[in-house]
N, C-alpha and C positions, 0 to 999 in steps of 0.2 A: 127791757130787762137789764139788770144790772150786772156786768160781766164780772167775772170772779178775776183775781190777781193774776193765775196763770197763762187764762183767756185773755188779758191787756200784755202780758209781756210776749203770748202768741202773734198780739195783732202789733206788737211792736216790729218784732224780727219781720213780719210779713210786710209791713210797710218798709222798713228802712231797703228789703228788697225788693219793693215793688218802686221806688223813688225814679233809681236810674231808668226804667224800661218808662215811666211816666213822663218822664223828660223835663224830671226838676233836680237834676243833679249828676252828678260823675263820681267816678267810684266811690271813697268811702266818704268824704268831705260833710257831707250831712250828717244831723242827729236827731233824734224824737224824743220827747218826752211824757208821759201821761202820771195826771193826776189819779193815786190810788187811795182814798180813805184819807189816811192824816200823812201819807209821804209821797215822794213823785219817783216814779218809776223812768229810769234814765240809759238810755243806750251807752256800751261801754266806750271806753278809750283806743282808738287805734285796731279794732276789729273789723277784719273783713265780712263784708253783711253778708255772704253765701256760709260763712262759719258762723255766724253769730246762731246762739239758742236763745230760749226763753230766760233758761238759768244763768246767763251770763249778764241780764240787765240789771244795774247798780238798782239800787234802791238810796233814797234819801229823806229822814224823816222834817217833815213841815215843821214842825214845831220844836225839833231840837237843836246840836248846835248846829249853828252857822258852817254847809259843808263839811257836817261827817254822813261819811255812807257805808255802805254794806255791801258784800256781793265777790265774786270770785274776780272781778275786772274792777279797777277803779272806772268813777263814771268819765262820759266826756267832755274834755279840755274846754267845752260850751257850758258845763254845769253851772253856773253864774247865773246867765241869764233866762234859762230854762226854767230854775230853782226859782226866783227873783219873779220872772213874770207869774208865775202859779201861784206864787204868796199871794201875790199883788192885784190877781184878776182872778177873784173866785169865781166870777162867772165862764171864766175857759178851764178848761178839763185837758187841754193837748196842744205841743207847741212844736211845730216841726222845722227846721232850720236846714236851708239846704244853699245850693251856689247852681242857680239855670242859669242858662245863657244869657238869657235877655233881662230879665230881671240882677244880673250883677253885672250885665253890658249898662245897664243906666244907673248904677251905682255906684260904678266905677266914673261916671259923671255926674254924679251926685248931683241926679236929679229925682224929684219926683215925680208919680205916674199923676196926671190931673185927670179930669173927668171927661176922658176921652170916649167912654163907653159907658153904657147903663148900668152892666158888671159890676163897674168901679164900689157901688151902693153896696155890694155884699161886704165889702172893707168898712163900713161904717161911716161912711163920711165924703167930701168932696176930694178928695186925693188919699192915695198911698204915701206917706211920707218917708224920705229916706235919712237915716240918723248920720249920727255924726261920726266921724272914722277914731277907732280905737283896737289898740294891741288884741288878737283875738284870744278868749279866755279871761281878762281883766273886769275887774269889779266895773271901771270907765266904762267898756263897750255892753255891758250889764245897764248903767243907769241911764247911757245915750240911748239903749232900744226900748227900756219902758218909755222914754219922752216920747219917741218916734210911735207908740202903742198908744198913748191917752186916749179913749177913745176909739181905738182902730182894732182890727184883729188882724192887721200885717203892714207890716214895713220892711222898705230895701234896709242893708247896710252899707253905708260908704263903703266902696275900696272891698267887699266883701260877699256881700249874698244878701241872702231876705228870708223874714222868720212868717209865716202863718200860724195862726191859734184857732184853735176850735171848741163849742161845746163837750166834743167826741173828737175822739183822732177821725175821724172819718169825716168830719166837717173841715178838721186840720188838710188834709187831705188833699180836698175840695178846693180847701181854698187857697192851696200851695199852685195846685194846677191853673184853677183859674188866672192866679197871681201873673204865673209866667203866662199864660196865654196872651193877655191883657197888656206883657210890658212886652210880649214880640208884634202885637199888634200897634201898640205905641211906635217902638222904632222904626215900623216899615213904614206906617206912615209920614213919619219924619222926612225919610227917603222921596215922597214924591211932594210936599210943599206942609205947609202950616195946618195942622189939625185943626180940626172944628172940635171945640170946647163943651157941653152940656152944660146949663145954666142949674145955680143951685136948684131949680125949682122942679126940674125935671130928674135930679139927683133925686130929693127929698121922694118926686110921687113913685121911683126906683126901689127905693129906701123902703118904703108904707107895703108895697108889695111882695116884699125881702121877708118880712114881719110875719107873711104867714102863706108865704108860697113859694120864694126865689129856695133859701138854705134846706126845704122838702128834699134837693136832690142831692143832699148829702147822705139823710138817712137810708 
């Protein structure tokens, strides 16, 4: 069923408050955004998420100019690439950007997560790739995280955090948490010798099972 606009800026304020207790982020540093019709509905600027309402989330329309929006808050200082990836991947509907521990502990070493676990396959691909570092808010750290996305529905960012996308904010979600699970499991292993790698092939039969049973427990 297809939720009505004040039902997605419901589930926005309730996610951007449910972030910190999930353990994909610290106070307000995060942002969400979801695809509504023909504009993307966007968390405000510099609001604390236990104040944040429904009516306080920007709106911005797709197909107008470049970066005008609406709403009693301007959007977040992230609108770039929030905006940007939603042109750019009709196939996601919600893009959640947050700073977990361990996912911007290996991006601040800019590294990538490789196919440490079977998991990895809900990202699309043989690793989570981590972008290039850019001033945060600039069109740069906008075009460095669609490269970092070809392909992917999550990437670290250098020096900074890591974005998740979903079909639904609720796959977004998903796959925020998974993300950080996945790069606290990476580091601890690190700690006791050299990871064991999975072979694309065993990525790929991950991948085939992803297709129409693994992203089930998002909905």
């Amino acid at each position: 069923m297809q939720q009505s606009e004040m039902q997605l800026r419901q589930a926005i304020v309730t996610a951007c408050q449910n972030m910190n207790s999930l353990g994909i982020n610290q106070g307000t540093s995060g942002n969400i955004s979801v695809r509504c019709g023909d504009k993307v509905l966007i968390t405000p600027s510099a609001t604390p998420y236990e104040d944040m309402t429904p009516e306080m989330i920007a709106e911005m329309p797709l197909d107008g100019e470049y970066g005008a929006w609406s709403g009693p808050l301007k959007p977040s200082t992230e609108w770039r690439f929030h905006y940007d990836i939603l042109r750019a991947r009709p196939d996601m509907s919600a893009v959640v950007h947050a700073h977990p521990t361990y996912c911007t502990t290996l991006a601040i070493a800019r590294r990538p997560i490789p196919p440490v676990h079977y998991m990895i396959a809900s990202f699309g691909g043989m690793d989570v790739r981590c972008s290039g570092y850019a001033t945060f808010g600039t069109a740069e750290l906008s075009t460095l995280a669609l490269e970092a996305l070809q392909d992917r529905t999550a990437c670290l960012m250098a020096n900074h955090g890591m974005i998740a996308l979903g079909e639904s904010l609720e796959k977004a979600m998903w796959r925020a948490v998974e993300l950080e699970a996945i790069a606290r499991q990476y580091c601890l292993s690190l700690t006791i010798g050299e990871p064991v790698m999975l072979s694309e092939a065993e990525i790929d039969e991950a991948l085939a099972k992803f297709s129409d049973y693994g992203l089930k427990a998002a909905e």
